[in-house]
VOGU-3710 file (C-alpha; in Angstrom, 3 decimals, decimal comma):
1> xxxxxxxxxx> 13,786/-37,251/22,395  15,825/-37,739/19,303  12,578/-37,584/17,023  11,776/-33,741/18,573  15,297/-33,181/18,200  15,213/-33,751/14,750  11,993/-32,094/14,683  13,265/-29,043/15,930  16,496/-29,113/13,749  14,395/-29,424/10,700
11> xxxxxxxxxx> 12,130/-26,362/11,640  15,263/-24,368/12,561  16,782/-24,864/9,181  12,949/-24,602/7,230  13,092/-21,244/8,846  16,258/-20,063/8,387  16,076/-21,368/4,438  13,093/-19,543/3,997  13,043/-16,600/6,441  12,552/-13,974/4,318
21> xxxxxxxxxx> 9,562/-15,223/2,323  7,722/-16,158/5,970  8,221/-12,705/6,993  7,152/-11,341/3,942  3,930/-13,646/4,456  3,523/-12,025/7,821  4,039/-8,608/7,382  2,256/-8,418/3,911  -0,520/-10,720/4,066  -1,345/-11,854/7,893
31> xxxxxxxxxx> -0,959/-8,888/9,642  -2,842/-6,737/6,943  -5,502/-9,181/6,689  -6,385/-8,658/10,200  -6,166/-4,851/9,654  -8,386/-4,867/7,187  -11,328/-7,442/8,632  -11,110/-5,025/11,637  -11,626/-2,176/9,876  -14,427/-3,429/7,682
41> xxxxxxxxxx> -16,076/-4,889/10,467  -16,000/-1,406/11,991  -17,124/0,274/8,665  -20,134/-2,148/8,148  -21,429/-1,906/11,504  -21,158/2,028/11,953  -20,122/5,229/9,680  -17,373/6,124/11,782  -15,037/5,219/14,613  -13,898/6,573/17,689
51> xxxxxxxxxx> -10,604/8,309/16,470  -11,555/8,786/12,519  -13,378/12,423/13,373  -10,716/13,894/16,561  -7,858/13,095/13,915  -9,667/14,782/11,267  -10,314/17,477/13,621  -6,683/18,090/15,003  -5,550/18,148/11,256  -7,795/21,194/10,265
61> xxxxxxxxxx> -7,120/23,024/13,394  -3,333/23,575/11,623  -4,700/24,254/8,387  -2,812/27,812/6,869  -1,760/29,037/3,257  1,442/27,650/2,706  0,594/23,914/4,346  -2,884/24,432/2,458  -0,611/24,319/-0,909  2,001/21,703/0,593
71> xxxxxxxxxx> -0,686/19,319/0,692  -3,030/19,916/-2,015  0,280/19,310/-4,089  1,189/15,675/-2,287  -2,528/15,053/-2,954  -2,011/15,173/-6,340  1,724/13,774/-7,156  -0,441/11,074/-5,085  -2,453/9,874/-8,094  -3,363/11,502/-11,279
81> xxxxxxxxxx> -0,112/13,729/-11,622  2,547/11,364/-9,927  1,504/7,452/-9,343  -0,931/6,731/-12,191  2,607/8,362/-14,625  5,011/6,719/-12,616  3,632/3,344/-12,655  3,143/3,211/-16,567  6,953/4,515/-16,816  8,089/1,812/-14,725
91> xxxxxxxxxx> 6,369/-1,565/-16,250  7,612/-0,068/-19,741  11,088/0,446/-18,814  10,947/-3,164/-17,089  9,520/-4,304/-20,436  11,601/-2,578/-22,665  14,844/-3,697/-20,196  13,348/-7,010/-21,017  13,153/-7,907/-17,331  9,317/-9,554/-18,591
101> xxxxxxxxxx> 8,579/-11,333/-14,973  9,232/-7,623/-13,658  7,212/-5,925/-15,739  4,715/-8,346/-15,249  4,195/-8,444/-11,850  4,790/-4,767/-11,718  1,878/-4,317/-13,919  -0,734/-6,779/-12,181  -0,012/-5,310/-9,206  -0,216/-1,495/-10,196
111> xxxxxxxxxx> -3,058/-2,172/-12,284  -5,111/-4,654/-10,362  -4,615/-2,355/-7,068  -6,826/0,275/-9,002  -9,296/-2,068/-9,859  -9,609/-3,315/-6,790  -10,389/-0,316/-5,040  -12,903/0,847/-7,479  -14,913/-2,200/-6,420  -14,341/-1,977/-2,798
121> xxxxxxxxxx> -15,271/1,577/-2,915  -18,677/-0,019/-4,697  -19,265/-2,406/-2,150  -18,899/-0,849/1,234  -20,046/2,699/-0,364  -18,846/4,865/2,164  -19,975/8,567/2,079  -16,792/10,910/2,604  -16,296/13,240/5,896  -18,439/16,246/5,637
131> xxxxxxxxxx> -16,621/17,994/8,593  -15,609/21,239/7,006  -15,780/22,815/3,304  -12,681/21,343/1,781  -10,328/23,153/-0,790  -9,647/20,476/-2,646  -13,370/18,256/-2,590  -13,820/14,812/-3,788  -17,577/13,349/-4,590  -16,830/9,279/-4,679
141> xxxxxxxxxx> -16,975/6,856/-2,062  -14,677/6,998/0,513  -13,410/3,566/1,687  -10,705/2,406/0,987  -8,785/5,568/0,001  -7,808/4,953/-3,508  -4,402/7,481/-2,960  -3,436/5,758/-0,072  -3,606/2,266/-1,655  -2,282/3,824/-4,821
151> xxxxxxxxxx> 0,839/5,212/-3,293  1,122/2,306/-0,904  1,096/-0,145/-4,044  3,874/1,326/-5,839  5,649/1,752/-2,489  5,526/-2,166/-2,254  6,221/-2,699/-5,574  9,305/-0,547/-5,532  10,814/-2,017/-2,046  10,084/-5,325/-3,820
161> xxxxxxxxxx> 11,926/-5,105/-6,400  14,846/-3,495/-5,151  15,483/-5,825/-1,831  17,615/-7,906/-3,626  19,809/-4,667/-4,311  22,200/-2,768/-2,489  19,214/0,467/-2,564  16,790/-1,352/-0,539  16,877/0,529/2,150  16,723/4,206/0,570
171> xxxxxxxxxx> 14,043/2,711/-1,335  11,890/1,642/1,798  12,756/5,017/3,467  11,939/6,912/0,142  8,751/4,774/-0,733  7,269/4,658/2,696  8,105/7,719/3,437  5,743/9,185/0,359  3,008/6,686/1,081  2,643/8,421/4,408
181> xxxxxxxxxx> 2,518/11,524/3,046  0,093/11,262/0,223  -2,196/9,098/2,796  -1,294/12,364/5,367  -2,430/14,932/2,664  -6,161/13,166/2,438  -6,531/13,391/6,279  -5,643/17,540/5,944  -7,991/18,123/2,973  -10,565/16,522/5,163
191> xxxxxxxxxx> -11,507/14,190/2,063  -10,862/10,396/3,645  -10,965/9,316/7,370  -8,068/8,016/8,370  -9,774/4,661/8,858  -10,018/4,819/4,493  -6,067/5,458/4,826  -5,342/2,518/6,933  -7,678/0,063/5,120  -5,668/1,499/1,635
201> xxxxxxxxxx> -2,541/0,926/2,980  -3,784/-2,827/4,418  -5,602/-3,680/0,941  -2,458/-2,793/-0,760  -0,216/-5,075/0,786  -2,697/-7,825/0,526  -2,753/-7,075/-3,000  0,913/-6,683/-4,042  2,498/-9,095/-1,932  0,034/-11,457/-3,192
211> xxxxxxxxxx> 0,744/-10,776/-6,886  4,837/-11,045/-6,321  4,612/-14,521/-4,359  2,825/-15,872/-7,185  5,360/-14,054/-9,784  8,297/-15,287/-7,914  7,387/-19,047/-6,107  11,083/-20,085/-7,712  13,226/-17,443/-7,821  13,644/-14,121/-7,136
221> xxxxxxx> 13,425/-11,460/-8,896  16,426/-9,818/-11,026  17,774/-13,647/-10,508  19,312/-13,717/-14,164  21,286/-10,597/-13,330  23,357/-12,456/-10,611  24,335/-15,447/-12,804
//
């Protein structure tokens, strides 16, 4: 009895001491991963699944000038006019703040995420949704959606970095609350399935909390700043 009691009392305080980095394991790399298999599995066996085309669907049923231009503009502060800008301005102002580990990790991961989609887009090669004629047309692959894991990456990046701060939670509302809405604006345009949005969204958090638990194994980050 006393050797599971100390058993016990040792896991209770492994726990506690390092609650936040288990969660983080969970919530950006197990659950993900499982996402992700599922969804591949899914992909490789068959072009689409069950909900990807009613979604799709439900979304172009609302379609109307001024949500036509609502999205079409997420789409693109989504990548190539917001994201791709936003991430270089960010690892050079963590370089030039001299925060190095920072800019580091924020550059691997922001970098490496758009890598790493180009290749997964190459190996599973999945044709986009042909379902209507769409006003704003794409002529890659389709899986995973490169703005969803874009926007999603960043999104990690940024709660990351600030959840040692007293803005982590406007920057969780704020970052989330874009990723869903530049992974949204692909489903309108009828360009991705939403299946490419969730397997974005999964391969992003694989990706970036990968990247900052090997950055920061001893410390975390903006450590120096509370010495």
């Amino acid at each position: 009895m006393r050797m599971l009691a100390s058993a016990t009392a040792a896991t209770v305080r492994f726990i506690g001491r390092h609650f936040w980095r288990l969660t983080l394991v969970f919530v950006g790399l197990l659950l993900p991963l499982w996402g992700f298999a599922e969804l591949a599995d899914e992909i490789h066996e068959r072009e689409t699944v069950a909900f990807d085309e009613p979604i799709l669907l439900g979304l172009q049923a609302l379609h109307g000038p001024v949500l036509d231009r609502f999205f079409v503009s997420v789409s693109h502060l989504g990548y190539l006019y917001g994201v791709v800008p936003f991430d270089i301005v960010l690892v050079a102002w963590l370089a030039v703040r001299r925060h190095l580990r920072e800019a580091i990790f924020a550059g691997i991961a922001l970098g490496g995420s758009g890598l790493l989609n180009l290749g997964t887009k190459l190996l599973f090669a999945r044709e986009r949704p042909d379902l209507w004629a769409s006003i704003a047309p794409e002529h890659n692959y389709s899986f995973p959606s490169g703005h969803a894991m874009g926007s999603m990456t960043l999104a990690w990046v940024l709660v990351l970095l600030a959840w040692h701060t007293r803005a982590r939670w406007w920057v969780v509302a704020a970052s989330l609350a874009f990723a869903f809405l530049v992974g949204l604006s692909r489903l309108y345009l009828g360009v991705h399935y939403p299946t490419d949005i969730l397997a974005g969204w999964a391969a992003a958090s694989l990706w970036v909390v990968s990247t900052y638990l090997v950055a920061f194994r001893f410390r975390r980050p903006w450590a120096r700043l509370e010495g």
